[in-house]
N, C-alpha and C positions, 0 to 999 in steps of 0.2 A: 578520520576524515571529518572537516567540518560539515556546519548542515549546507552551508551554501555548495557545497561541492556535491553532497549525495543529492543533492536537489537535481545537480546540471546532470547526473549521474542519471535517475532516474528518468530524466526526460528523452535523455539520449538512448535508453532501452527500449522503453516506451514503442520508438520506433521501427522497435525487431517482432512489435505483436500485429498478428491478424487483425483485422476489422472487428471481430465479435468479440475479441479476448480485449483490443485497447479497447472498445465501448465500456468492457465487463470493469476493467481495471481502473478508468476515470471515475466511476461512479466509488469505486471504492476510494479511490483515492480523496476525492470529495469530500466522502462520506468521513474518512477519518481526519483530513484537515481541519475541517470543520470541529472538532471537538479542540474546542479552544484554549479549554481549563489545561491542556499538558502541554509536557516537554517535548519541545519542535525536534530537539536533537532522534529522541528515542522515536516520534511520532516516522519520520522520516527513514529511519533504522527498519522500521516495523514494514513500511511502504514498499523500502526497497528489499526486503526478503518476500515479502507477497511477492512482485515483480518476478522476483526470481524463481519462485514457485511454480507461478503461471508460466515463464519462460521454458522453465525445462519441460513441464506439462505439453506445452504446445511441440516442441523438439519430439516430441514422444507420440505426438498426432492427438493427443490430448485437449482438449478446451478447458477454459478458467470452472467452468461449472464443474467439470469432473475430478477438481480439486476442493472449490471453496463452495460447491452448492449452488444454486438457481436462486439463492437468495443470500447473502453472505452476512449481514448484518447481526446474524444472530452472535456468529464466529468475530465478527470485528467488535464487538460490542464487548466480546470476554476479555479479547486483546486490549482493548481499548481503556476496558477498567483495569488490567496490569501497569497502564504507565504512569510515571510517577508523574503529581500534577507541578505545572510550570510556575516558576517561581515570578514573582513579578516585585517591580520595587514600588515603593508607596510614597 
């Protein structure tokens, strides 16, 4: 799947979260966009299994914090440094 596709993918999910889980999960999602230096492809790969995380969590009567913590950052930051940085032309 290209990224433009997991992109429409994950927005169209997006809209099967509760209020407190899509709050929990834009912040993340942000939060790893914003790290600029990587690959969009993997960045986006990474997005949408969180998503998916939190989805079956919530299926389960679950909240996003009963998966990734009351603070996540810690957790997206070791993810974060796993992906490989993005290539760019000069």
């Amino acid at each position: 799947m290209d990224t433009a596709e997991l992109i429409d993918q994950i927005n169209e999910q997006q809209e099967c979260l509760t209020k407190e889980n899509k709050k929990y999960y834009e912040d993340i999602l942000v939060y790893v966009r914003l790290s600029f230096d990587k690959s969009e492809q993997e960045t986006e790969e990474i997005l949408a299994e969180i998503l998916d995380h939190i989805l079956l969590a919530q299926e389960e009567g679950r909240q996003a914090t009963d998966v990734f913590g009351v603070n996540p950052k810690v957790y997206l930051q070791e993810v974060i440094g796993e992906l490989p940085r993005m290539i760019t032309k000069k």
